[in-house]
Every structure is written in structure tokens, then in C-alpha cells.
Backbone bond lengths (Angstrom), bond angles and torsions (degrees), N, CA, C in turn:
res aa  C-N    CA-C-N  psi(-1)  N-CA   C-N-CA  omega(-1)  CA-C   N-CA-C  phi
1 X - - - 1.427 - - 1.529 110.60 -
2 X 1.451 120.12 -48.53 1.175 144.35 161.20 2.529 111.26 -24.13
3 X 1.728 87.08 -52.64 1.383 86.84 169.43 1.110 105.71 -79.55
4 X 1.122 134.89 -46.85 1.743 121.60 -174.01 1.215 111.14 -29.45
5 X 1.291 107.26 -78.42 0.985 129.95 176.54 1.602 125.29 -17.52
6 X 1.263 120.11 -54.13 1.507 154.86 -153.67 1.925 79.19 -82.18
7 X 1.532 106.12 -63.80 1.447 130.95 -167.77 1.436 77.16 -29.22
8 X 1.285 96.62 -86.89 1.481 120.64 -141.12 1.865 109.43 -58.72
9 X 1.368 129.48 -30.15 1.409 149.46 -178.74 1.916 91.61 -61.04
10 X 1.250 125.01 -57.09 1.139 160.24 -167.66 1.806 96.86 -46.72
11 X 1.633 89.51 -82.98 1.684 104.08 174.68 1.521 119.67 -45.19
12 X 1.271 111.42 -66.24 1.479 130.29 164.97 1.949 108.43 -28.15
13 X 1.187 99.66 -47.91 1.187 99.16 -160.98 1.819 94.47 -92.40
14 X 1.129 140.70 2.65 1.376 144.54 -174.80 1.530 94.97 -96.33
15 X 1.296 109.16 -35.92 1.559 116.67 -138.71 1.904 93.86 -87.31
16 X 1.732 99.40 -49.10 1.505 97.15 156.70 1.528 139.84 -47.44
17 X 1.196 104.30 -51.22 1.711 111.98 170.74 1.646 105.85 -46.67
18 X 1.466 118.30 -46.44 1.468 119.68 -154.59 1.471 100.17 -67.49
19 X 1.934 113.27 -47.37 1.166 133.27 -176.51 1.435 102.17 -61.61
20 X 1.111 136.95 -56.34 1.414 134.32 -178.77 1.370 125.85 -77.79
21 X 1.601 112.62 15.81 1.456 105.10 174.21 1.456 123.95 -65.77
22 X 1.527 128.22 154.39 1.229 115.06 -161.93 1.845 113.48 -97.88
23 X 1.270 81.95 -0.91 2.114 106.16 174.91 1.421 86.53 -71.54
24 X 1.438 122.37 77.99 2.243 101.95 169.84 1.721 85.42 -105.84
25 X 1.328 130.15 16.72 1.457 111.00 170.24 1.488 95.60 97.19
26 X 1.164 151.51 14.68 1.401 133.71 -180.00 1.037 93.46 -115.01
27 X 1.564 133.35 163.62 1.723 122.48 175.44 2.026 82.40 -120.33
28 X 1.452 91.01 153.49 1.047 117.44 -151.95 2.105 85.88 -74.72
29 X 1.471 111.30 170.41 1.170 111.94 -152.75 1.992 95.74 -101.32
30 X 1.394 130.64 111.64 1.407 99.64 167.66 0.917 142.51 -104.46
31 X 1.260 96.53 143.18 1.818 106.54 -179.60 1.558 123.26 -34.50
32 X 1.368 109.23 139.97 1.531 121.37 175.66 1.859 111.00 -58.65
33 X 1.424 109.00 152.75 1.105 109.23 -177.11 1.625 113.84 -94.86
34 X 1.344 121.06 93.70 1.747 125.20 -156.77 1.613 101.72 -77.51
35 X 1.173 95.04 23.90 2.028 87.36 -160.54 1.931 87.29 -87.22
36 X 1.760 120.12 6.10 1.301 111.08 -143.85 1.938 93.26 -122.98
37 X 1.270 91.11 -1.69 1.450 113.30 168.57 1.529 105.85 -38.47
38 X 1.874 103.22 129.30 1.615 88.01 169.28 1.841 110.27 144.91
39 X 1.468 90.21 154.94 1.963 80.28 166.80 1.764 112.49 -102.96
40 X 1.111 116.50 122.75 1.039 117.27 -164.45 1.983 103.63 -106.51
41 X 1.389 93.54 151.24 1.773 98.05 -162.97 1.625 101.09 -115.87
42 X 0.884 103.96 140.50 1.971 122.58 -178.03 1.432 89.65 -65.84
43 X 1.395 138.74 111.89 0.861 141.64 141.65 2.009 135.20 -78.56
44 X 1.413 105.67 -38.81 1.203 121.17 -175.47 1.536 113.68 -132.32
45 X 1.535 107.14 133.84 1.950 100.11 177.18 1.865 87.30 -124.90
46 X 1.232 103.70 93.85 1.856 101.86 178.80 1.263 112.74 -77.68
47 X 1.470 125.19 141.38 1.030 154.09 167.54 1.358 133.49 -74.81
48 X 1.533 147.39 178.44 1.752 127.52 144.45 1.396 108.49 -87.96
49 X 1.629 106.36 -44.78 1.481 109.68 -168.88 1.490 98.37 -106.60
50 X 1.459 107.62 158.36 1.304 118.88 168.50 1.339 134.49 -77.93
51 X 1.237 139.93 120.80 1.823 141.57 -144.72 1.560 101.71 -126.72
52 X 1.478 98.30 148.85 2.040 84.30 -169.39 1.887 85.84 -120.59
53 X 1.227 129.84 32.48 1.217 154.16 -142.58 2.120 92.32 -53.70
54 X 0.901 100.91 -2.98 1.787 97.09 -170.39 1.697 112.45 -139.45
55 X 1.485 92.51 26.43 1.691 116.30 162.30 1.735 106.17 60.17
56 X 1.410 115.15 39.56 2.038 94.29 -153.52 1.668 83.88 -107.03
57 X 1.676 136.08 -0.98 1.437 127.44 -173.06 1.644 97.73 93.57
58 X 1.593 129.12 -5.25 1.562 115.23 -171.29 1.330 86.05 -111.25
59 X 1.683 127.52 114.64 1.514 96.81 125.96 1.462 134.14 -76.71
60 X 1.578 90.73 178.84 1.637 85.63 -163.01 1.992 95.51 -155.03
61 X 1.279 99.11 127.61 1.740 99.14 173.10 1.324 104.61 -82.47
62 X 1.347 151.24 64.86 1.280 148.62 -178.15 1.500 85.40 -164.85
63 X 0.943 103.86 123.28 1.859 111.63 -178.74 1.290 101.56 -87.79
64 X 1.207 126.40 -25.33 1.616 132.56 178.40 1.591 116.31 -63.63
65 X 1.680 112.93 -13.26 0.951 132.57 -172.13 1.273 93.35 -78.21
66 X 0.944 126.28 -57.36 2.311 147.79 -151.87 1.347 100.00 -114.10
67 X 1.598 149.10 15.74 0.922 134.80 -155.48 1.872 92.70 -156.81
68 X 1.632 129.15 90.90 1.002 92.88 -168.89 2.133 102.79 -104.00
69 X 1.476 97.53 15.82 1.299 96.98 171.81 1.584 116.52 -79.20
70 X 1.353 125.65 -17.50 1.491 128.96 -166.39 1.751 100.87 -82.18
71 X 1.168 86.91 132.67 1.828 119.45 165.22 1.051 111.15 -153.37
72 X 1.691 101.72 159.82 1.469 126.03 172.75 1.835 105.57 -142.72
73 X 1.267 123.70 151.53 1.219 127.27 113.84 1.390 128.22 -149.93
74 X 1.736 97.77 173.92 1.780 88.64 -169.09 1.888 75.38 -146.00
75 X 1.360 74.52 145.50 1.966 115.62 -171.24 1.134 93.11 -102.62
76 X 1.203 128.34 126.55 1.727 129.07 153.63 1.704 98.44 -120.25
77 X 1.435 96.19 145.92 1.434 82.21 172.40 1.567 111.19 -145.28
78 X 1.204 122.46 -148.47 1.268 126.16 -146.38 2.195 110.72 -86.14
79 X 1.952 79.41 -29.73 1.622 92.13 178.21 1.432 125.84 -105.74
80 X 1.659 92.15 48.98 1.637 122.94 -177.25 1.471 106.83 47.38
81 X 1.062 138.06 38.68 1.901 151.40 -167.67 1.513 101.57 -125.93
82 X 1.378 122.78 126.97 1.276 109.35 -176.57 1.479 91.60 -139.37
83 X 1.230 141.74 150.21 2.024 154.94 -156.57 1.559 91.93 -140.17
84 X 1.157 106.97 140.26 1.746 131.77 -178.28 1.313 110.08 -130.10
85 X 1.059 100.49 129.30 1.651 96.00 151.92 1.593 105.73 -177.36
86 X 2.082 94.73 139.85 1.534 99.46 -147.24 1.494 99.00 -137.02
87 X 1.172 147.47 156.18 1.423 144.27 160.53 1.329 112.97 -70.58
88 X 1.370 119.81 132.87 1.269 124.64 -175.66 1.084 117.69 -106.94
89 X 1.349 134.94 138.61 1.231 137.22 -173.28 1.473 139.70 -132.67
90 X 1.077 98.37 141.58 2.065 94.65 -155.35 1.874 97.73 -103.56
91 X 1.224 127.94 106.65 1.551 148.94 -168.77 1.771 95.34 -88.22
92 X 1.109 146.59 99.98 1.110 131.34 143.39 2.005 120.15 -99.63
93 X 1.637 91.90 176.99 1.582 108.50 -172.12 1.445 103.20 -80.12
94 X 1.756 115.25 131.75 1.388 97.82 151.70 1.394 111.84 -124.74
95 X 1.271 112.92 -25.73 1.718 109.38 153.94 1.527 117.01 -160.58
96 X 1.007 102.05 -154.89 1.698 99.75 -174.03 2.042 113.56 -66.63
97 X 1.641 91.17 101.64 1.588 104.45 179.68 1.297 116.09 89.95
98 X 1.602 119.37 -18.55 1.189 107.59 161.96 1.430 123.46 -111.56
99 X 1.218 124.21 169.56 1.520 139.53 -151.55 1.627 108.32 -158.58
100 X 1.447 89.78 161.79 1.698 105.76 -170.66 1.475 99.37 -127.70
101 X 1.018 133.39 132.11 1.420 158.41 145.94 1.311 163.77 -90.92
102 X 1.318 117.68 93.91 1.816 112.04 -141.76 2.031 87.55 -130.25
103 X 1.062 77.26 152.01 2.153 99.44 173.11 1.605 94.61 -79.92
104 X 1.139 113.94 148.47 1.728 121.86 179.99 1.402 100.69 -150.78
105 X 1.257 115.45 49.00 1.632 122.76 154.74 1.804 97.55 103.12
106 X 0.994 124.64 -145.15 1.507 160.03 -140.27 1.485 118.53 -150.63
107 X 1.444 106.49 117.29 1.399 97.02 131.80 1.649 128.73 -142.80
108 X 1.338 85.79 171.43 2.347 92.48 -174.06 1.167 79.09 -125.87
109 X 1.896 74.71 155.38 1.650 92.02 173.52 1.761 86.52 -170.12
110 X 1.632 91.01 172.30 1.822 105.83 -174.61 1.307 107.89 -170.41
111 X 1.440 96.75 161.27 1.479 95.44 -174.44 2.189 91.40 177.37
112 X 1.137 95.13 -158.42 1.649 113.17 177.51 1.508 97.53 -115.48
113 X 1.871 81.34 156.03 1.837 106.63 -162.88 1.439 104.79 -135.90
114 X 1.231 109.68 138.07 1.372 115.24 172.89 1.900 117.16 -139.27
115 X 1.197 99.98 112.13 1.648 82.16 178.67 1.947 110.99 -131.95
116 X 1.354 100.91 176.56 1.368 118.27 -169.99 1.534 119.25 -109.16
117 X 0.872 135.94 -159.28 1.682 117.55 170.26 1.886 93.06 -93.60
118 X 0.874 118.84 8.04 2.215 108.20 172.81 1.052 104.42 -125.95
119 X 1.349 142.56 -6.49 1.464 146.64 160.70 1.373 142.12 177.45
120 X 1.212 110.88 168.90 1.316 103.05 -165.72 1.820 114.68 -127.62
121 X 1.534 98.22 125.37 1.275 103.47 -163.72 1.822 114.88 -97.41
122 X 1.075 103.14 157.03 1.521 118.87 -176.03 1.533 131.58 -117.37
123 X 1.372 128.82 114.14 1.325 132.61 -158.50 1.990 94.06 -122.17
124 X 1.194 91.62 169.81 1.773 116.71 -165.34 1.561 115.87 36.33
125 X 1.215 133.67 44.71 1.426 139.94 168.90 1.565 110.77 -154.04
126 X 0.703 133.47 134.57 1.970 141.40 154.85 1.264 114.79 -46.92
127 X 1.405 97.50 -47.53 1.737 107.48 -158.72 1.421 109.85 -73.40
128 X 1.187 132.07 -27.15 2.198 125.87 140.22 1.331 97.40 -100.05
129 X 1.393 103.02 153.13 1.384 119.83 152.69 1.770 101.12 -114.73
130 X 1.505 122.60 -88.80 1.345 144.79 177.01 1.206 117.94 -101.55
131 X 1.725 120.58 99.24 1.523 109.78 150.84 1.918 124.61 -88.97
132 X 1.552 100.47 140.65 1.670 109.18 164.69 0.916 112.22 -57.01
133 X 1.522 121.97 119.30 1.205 131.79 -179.02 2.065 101.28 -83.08
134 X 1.311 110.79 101.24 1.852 117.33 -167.26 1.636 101.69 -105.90
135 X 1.014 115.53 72.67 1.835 104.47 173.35 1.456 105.32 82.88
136 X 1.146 89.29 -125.47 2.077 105.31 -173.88 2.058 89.52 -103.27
137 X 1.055 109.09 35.26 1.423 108.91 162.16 1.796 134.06 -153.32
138 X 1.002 127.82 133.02 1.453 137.78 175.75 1.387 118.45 -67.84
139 X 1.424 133.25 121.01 1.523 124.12 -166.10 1.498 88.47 -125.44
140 X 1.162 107.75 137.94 1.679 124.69 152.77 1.441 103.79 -106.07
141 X 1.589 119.27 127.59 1.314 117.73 -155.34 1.404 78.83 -114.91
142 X 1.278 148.22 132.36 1.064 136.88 178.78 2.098 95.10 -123.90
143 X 1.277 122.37 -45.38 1.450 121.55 173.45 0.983 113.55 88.45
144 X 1.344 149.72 -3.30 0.990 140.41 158.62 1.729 136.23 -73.44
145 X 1.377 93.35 127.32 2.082 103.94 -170.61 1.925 100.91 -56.96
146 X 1.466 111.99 171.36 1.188 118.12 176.16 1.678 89.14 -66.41
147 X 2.138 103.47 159.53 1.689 99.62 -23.72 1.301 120.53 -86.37
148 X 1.306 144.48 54.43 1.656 152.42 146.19 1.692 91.97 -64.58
149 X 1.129 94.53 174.72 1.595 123.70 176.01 1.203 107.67 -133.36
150 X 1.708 100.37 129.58 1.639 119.35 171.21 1.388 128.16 -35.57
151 X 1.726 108.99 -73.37 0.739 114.66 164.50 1.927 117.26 -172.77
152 X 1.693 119.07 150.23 1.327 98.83 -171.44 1.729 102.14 -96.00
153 X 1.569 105.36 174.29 1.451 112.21 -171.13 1.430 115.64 -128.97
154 X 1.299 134.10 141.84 1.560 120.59 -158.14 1.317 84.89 -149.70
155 X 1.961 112.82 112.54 1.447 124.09 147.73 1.751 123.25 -77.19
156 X 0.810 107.42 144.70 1.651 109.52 168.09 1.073 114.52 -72.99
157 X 1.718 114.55 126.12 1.663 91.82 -179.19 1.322 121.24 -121.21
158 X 1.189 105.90 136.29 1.510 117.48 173.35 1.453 135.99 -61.55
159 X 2.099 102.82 134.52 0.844 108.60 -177.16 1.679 141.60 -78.32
């Protein structure tokens, strides 16, 4: 009776391990990358060509340079929700390589965030999709030559 017993304690206890393995085929869920926590500040609006857009003798491919109406920031925060809001700007042609540049209001926007250690992605808004996660900075690579914009740049800023 004694082996039965043993038998059966034995089986039971094989039969659990097999049932409770943690391989059931789902891959486990991963965690967000919090290192991205933060209000982050428009630092850079890059260009192809260089624009001296505020008459001083410098051009400059950073429109933030010639532009002192442009801002951005974007809040990400802790309950994966991140709020935008950026100056928008209307780039037209006036001849070969050069361009004119004016702010044309605002926009906000929000939605949910998810990122990885190379970037960080953006759900319920248009206005981000994916920023490059670059060092101690956020890139929206957007690629486009004048008049498009390269791309914008977002430091975290300190308190």
C-alpha cells in the first residue's frame, strides 16, 4: 500500500510540474522603458539649408536659432499618457535656397506611449507617431529637404 502510495504522490506530483510549466506559448509581456519619463523641451527644428530668417548676418539650420516664436513640449509620464503641444510652422519658397518662416498657431495632442531602449512610440494622436531615442535626447526624424523640416529634437528638462 505503502508503494502505491509513493506511486501515486510521485505521478501527481510529475503531472503538476508538466501542467504548471511556465512555457504555455505566450511570451511574457515587456515592460515599458521609464528611463523616458519627463517634460521634454523643443530644442532643435533642423533644416537642409541654412536660413538667416531674423536678419542678424548668421545663418543657421536650427530654426530655433531665427525663430524666436517656436516651442514645443511633450510630457510623458509615468501612466504611459504623454500631452504635446508644439508651434507650428508654415516654411514657404522665396527663391533658390532661400525661404521664409512664420509660427501659425499651436498644436496639442495626447494619447498613450510605449517605448524600448531605441524609441519611443505614440498611440491616439497623428501629431507623434515614433521618436529616436539619441542619448539624453528624443528625435523626430521627419527627412524632409527645405521647405519640409529635417527633423525636431526634445531634451528633458531639468529640475
Amino acid at each position: 500500500m505503502k508503494r502505491i502510495k509513493k506511486t501515486a504522490l510521485l505521478f501527481t506530483s510529475l503531472l503538476l510540474m508538466v501542467s504548471c510549466n511556465t512555457d504555455d506559448g505566450v511570451e511574457g509581456i515587456v515592460p515599458p522603458n521609464f528611463d523616458v519619463l519627463g517634460l521634454w523641451d523643443l530644442v532643435e527644428v533642423n533644416v537642409s539649408v541654412g536660413q538667416d530668417l531674423n536678419m542678424d548676418g548668421t545663418a543657421s539650420t536650427n530654426l530655433m536659432d531665427e525663430l524666436d516664436c517656436l516651442s514645443g513640449t511633450l510630457l510623458i509620464d509615468g501612466d504611459l499618457v504623454w500631452t504635446y503641444e508644439q508651434s507650428n510652422i508654415a516654411i514657404t519658397t522665396i527663391t533658390s535656397n532661400q525661404f521664409n518662416a512664420d509660427c501659425t498657431g499651436t498644436t496639442s495632442a495626447t494619447g498613450t506611449w510605449f517605448s524600448d531602449e531605441t524609441q519611443v512610440t505614440f498611440d491616439g494622436d497623428d501629431a507623434l507617431t515614433v521618436l529616436r531615442i539619441s542619448g539624453d535626447q528624443l528625435v523626430n526624424e521627419v527627412g524632409e529637404d527645405l521647405p519640409g523640416v529635417q527633423s525636431f529634437v526634445y531634451v528633458l528638462r531639468v529640475f
